[in-house]
C-alpha positions in Angstrom: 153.8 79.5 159.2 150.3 78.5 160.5 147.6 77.4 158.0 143.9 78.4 159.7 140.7 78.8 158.0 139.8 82.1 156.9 137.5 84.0 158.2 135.4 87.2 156.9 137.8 89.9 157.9 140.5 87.4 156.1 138.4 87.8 152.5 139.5 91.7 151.1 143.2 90.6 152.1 142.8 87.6 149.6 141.7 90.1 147.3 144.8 91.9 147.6 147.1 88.7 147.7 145.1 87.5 144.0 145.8 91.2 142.7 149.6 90.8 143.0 150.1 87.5 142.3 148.3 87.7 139.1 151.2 90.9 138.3 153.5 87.9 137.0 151.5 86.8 134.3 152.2 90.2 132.5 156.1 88.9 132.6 154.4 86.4 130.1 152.9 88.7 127.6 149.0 87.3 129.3 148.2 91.3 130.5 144.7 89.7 130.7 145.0 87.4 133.3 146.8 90.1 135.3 144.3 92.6 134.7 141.3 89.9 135.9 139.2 91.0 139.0 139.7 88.9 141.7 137.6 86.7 143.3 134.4 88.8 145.2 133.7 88.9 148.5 130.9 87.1 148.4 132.3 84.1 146.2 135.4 83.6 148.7 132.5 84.1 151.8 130.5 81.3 150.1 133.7 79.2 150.2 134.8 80.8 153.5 130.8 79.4 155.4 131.3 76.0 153.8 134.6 75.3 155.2 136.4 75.3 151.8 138.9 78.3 152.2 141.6 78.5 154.3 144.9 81.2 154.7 148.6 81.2 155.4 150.1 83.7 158.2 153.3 84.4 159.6 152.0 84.3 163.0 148.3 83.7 164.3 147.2 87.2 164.0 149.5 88.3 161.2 147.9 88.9 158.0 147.2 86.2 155.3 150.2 85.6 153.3 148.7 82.9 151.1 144.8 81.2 150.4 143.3 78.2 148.8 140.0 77.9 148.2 138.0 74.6 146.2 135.1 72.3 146.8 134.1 69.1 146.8 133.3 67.8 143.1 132.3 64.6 141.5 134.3 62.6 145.0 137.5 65.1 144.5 138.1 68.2 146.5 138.5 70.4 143.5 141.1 73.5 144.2 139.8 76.7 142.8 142.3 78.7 143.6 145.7 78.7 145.2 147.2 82.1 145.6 150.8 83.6 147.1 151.6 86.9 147.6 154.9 87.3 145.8 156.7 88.6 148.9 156.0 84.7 150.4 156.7 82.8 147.0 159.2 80.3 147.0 158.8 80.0 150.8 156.7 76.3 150.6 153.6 78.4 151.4 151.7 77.0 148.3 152.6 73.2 148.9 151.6 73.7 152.6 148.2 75.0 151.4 148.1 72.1 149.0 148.9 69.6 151.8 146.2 70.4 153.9 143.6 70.9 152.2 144.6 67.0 150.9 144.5 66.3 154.6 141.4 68.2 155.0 140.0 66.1 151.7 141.0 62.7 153.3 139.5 63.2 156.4 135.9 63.9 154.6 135.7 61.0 152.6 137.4 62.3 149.3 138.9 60.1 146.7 141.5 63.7 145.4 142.5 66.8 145.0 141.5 68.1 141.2 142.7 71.3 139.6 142.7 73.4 136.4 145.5 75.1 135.1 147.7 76.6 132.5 149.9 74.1 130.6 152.4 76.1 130.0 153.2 78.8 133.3 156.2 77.2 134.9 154.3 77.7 138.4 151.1 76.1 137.2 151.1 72.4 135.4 154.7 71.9 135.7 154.7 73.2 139.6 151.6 71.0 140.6 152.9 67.9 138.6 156.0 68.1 141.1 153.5 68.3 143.5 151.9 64.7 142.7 149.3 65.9 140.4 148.7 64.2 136.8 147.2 65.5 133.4 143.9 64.1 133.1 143.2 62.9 129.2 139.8 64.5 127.9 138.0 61.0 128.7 138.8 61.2 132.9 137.1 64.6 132.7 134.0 63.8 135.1 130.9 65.9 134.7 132.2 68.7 137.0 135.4 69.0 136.0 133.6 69.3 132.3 131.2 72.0 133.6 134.1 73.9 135.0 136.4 74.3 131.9 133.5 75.3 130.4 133.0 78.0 132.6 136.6 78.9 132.2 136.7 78.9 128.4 133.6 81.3 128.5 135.5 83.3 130.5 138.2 83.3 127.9 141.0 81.6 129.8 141.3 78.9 126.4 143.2 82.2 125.5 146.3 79.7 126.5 146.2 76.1 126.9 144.6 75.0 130.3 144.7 71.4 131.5 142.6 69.8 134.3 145.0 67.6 136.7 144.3 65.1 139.6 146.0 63.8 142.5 144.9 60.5 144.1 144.1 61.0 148.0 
């Protein structure tokens, strides 16, 4: 597995890669989150330009696999997204990911990694607290991480409970 920045050709392959991961929520009874557009072109080419997104292949030329996309916020690089295809899952692909963009983080200066996430979805809290990451009480929230679950609840994500975690650089 090689993990290499995306680039522009990379982004409608992402697309596809957030469509059927997100089929696994519906195992869950949360249809919505399945049903969910995924991220645009141009949002993942604004994280693409800064630096912030970056893809999982097979092989150097193979096709994505795997992407995580975040930036920096209040000192932590915040982690948008993190997505598998489900013919990769359970290969280490999403703790790779993980790893480097913590590497990436470190190297620019950042204190963390920061997330947002459902509570209870075995592969969200619980999978990124195995990971190192810890359930941040309402009064760590900085101002970003504030504005951002915002932003999610007026989306309608509060549908389930969400949490916002950290992991210390």
């Amino acid at each position: 597995m090689i993990i290499r920045d995306a680039t522009r050709p990379d982004l409608p392959r992402l697309q596809d890669i957030e469509t059927a991961a997100g089929e696994v929520f519906r195992t869950l009874g949360m249809d919505a989150i399945a049903d969910d557009e995924p991220p645009t072109v141009a949002e993942l080419t604004r994280y693409a330009d800064a630096g912030h997104a970056w893809v999982a292949v097979d092989e150097e030329s193979g096709p994505a696999i795997a992407y995580l996309v975040g930036e920096p916020v209040d000192g932590a690089f915040h982690i948008e997204q993190v997505t598998v295809h489900p013919d990769a899952a359970r290969r280490g692909v999403g703790r790779a990911l993980v790893a480097y963009a913590a590497d990436c983080a470190r190297d620019r200066g950042l204190a963390g990694l920061t997330l947002t996430t459902f509570t209870d979805v075995p592969w969200n809290a619980p999978y990124y607290e195995r990971l190192g990451f810890r359930r941040l009480a309402a009064a760590e929230l900085t101002p970003g991480l504030r504005r951002i679950r915002a932003a999610e609840a007026a989306h309608g994500l509060d549908r389930w409970p969400r949490v916002c975690m950290r992991r210390d650089l």
